[in-house]
N, C-alpha and C positions, 0 to 999 in steps of 0.2 A: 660278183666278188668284191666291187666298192662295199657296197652294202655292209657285207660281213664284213670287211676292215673294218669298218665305221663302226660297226658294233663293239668288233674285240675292242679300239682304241676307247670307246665310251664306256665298257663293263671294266677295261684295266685302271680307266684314270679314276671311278668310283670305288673300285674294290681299293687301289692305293692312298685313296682320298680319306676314305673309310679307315684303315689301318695308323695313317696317319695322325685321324683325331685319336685315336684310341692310343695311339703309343706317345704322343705329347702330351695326352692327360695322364699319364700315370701317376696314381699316389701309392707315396713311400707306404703308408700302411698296407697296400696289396703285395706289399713281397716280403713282409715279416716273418709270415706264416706263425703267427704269436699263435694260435690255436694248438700248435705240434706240442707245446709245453708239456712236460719236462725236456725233450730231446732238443735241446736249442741252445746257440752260443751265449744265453744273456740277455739282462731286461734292462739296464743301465741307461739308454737312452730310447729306453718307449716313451716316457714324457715326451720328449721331444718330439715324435714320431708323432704321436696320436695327437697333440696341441698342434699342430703345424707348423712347430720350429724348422725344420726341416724342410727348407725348399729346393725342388731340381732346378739344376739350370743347365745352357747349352746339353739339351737333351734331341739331338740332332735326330732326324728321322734317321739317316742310315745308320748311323751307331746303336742307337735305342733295335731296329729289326737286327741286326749281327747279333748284339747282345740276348734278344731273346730267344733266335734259333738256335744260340749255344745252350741255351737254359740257365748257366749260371750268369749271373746280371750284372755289370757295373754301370751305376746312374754318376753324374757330378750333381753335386748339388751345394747348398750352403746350412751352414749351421754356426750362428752369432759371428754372422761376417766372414766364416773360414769358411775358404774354400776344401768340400769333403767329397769323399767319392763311397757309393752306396751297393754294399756286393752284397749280393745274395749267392755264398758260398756252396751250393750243391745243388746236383740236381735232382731231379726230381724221381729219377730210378736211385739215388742215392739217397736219397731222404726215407723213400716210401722203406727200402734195406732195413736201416740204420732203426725205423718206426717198430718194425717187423720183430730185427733183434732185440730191440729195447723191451716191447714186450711181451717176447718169451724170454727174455731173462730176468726181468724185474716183476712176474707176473705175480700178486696178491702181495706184493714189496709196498709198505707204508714209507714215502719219504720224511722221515726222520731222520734224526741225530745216530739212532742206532741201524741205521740201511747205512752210513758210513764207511765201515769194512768190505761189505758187498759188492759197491762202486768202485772202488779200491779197485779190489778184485778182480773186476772186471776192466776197467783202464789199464790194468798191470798187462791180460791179455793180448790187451788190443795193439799196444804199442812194443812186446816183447814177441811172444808167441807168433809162428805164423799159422793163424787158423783165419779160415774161409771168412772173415768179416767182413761186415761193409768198410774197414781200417785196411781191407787187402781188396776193395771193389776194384773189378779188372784187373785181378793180377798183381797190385803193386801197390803195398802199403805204404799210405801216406808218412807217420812217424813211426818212425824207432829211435828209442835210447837202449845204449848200452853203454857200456860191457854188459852191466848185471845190474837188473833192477828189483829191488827187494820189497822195497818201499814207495810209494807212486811221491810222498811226501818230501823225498831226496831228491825230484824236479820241482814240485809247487811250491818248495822254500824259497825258488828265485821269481817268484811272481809274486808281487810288491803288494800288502796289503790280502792276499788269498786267505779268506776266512777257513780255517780245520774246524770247524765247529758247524758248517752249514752244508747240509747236503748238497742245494742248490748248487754250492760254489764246484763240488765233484762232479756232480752232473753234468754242468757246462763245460768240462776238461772232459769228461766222458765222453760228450757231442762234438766239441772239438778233435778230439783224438779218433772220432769213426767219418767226419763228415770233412772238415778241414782245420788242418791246426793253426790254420794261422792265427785267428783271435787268441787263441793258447802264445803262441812265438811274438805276437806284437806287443805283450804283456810279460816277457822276458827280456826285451830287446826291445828297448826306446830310445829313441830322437833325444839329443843331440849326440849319445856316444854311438850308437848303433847308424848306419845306410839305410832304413826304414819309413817308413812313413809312422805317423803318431796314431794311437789305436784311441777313438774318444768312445768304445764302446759299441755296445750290439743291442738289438731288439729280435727277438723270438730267432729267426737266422739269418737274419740281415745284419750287417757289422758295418758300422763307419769308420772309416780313417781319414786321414788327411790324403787328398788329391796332390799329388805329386809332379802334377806338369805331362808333359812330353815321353812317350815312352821310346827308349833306346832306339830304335828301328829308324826314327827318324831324322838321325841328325849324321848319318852314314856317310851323306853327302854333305856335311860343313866341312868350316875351315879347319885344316889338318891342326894347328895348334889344339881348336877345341877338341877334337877326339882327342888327342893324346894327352890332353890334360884328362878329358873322363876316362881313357883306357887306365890312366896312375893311380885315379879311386877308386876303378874297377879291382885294380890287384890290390890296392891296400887294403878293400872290403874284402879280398879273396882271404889275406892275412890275418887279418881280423878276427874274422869268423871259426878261426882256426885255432886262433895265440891269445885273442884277447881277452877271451872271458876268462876267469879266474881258474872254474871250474868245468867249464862244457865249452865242446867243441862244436860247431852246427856246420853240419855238410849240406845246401839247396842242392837237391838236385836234378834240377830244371832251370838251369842258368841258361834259359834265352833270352837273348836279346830282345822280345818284347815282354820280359816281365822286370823289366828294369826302367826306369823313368828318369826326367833328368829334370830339375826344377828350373825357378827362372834364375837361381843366381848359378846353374850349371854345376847342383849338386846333383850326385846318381842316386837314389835309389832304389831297395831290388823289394819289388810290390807283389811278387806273389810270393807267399813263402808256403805254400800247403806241401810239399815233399820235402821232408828232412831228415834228416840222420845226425842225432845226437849224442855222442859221446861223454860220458863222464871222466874226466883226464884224471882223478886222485882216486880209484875205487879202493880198498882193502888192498895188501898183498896179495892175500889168497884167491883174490878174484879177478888178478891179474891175467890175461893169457899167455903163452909162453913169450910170445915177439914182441910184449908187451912196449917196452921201452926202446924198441926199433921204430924208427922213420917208417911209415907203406908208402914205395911207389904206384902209384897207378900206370895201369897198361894202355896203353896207344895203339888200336886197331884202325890199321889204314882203307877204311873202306867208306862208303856215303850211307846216314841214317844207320848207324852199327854202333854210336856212342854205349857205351855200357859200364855201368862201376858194381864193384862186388861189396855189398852189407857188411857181408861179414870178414872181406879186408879191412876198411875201414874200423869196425868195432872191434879188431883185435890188436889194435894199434893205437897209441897212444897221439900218435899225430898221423895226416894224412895229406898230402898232396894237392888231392884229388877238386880244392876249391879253384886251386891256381890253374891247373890243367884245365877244370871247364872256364873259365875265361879265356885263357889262351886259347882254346880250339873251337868253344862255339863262340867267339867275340870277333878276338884282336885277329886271329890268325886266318888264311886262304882256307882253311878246313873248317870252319863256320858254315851251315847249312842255310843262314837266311843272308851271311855277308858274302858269295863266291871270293870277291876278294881281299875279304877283312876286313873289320872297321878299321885298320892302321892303313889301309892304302894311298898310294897316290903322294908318296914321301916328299916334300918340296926340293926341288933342284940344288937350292943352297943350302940344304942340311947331308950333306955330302957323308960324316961321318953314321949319319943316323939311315941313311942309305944302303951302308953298304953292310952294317952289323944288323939293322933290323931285324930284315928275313931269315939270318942266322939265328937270332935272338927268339923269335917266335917258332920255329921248328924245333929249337932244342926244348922251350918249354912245353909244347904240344909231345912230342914223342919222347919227352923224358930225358934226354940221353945224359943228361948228371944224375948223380945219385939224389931221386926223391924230393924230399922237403929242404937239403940243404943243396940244394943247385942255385947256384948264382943266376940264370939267365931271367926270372921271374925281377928281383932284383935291379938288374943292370936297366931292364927295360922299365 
């Protein structure tokens, strides 16, 4: 029986050793997949990729295996001194999908100026309609804009610089909008007015951003000042995202707590943005719905892992709640699944007022019990 131990421990520490070199060497070029072309987020920073501008770093053996057994990849690395972080956005039953649809729908399609409409077309689909796509893989479509969308060009007017004249440029909203949108959202939504990290750009489906520090999860147990200063950006972002933009509202809706980061000066950001629901606040009269100009409250089911929000409350309403609600309940509040008792816990003895209104303060915004979007408890806290 030595024997065979001695074995298993010599066949595990080469098999581990083995894996090891292989997952500290990785180059950024092997997870481009720049071959997939056309169906890819962008070519904007392959210079850099293929030149070897682009270096990993702290690319730890057990984050590097986590990361590849999920399939989708985030590396850190650097790019002219900033520190960036390197996602390879889908995986790989969502990619081969997305191939599949791409082409039986664009099948003997020249990409030119006049395939334009076509892609159109078919973005209009992907993000309105609920039909079986890889934009509805597992059930649950990444984006929707609504109320009504007529035009694909009535969202890429607020992506700065978006050539109407280049197929390319629809196509990459095309891949964005079946595989992940966020290369699409981190080019609506930039640093310094948006909670976001800075988009410098994709290679075939790999996307660089800026690395954003610490994600959420870990700072559960600092000093109560600091949460409660990140729990204040938490809801100002929830506000934000809701009020701020001129014209659209963006509902994430996958506010947990590890997809949120906190840099080193203890700013938040929310780093995954691939599930959203986006609102156009000014559509026509006519394409108003009736509750149109009604507040939506979101509903509060008291149960474990049952969180759920309705699409199409959210799009038939002019505002929604529903940003503030998932902070309050998957964050700050005892009804968090990864916090049992909140990131606001553990209130200091000498904050006596803030003691005794908190936990009041956090149930009424989790289960609503003010009228919606103008309830003060969001507010107060």
């Amino acid at each position: 029986m030595q024997r065979w131990g001695s074995f298993i421990i010599c066949w595990s520490g080469l098999f581990l050793s083995y894996f090891y070199y292989i997952f500290q060497n990785v180059d950024p070029r092997s997870l481009c997949e720049y071959h997939a072309k056309p169906v890819i987020f962008g070519e904007t920073q392959c210079p850099n990729v293929f030149t070897g501008k682009i270096t990993l770093r702290d690319n730890g053996f057990l984050r590097t295996i986590l990361n590849y057994l999920s399939i989708k990849v985030v590396l850190r690395g650097t790019l002219d001194n900033k520190n960036v972080c390197l996602k390879k956005l889908a995986t790989s039953n969502e990619a081969e999908f997305a191939d599949l649809l791409y082409a039986s729908t664009f099948k003997n399609v020249e990409l030119t100026e006049m395939a334009i409409p076509l892609v159109k077309i078919e973005i209009l689909k992907n993000i309105i309609n609920h039909e079986p796509t890889s934009a509805y893989y597992n059930g649950v479509q990444k984006l929707t804009f609504c109320p009504k969308l007529n035009k694909i060009d009535q969202l890429l007017v607020h992506v700065p610089g978006f050539d109407f004249h280049n197929v390319m440029s629809y196509v990459e909203v095309y891949t964005s909008v079946l595989l992940n949108s966020e290369p699409l959202i981190l080019q609506i939504l930039q640093p310094p007015d948006w909670p976001v990290p800075e988009y410098f750009g994709s290679c075939g489906r790999m996307t660089i951003v800026e690395d954003c520090g610490t994600i959420l999860t870990d700072f559960v147990n600092h000093p109560w000042e600091l949460r409660a200063n990140l729990s204040i950006q938490l809801l100002q972002a929830a506000f934000n995202f809701t009020f701020a933009h001129p014209d659209l509202t963006f509902y994430f809706t996958d506010t947990s707590p590890d997809n949120i980061a906190v840099d080193g000066e203890a700013r938040i950001r929310f780093i995954d943005l691939e599930h959203v629901i986006i609102v156009e606040k000014n559509p026509p009269l006519s394409e108003q719905p009736p509750d149109w100009q009604m507040n939506h409250s979101s509903t509060y089911y008291p149960c474990d892992d049952c969180y759920t929000f309705s699409p199409d409350d959210m799009c038939s309403h002019r505002a929604s709640d529903y940003n503030i609600l998932a902070v309050c309940r998957e964050i700050l509040h005892n009804t968090s699944l990864l916090f049992p008792k909140g990131f606001l816990h553990s209130v200091p003895n000498h904050l006596i007022t803030t003691q005794n209104l908190l936990p009041s303060l956090l149930s009424q915004c989790v289960e609503n019990t003010v009228s919606g979007t103008d309830s003060q408890s969001p507010m107060i806290l």
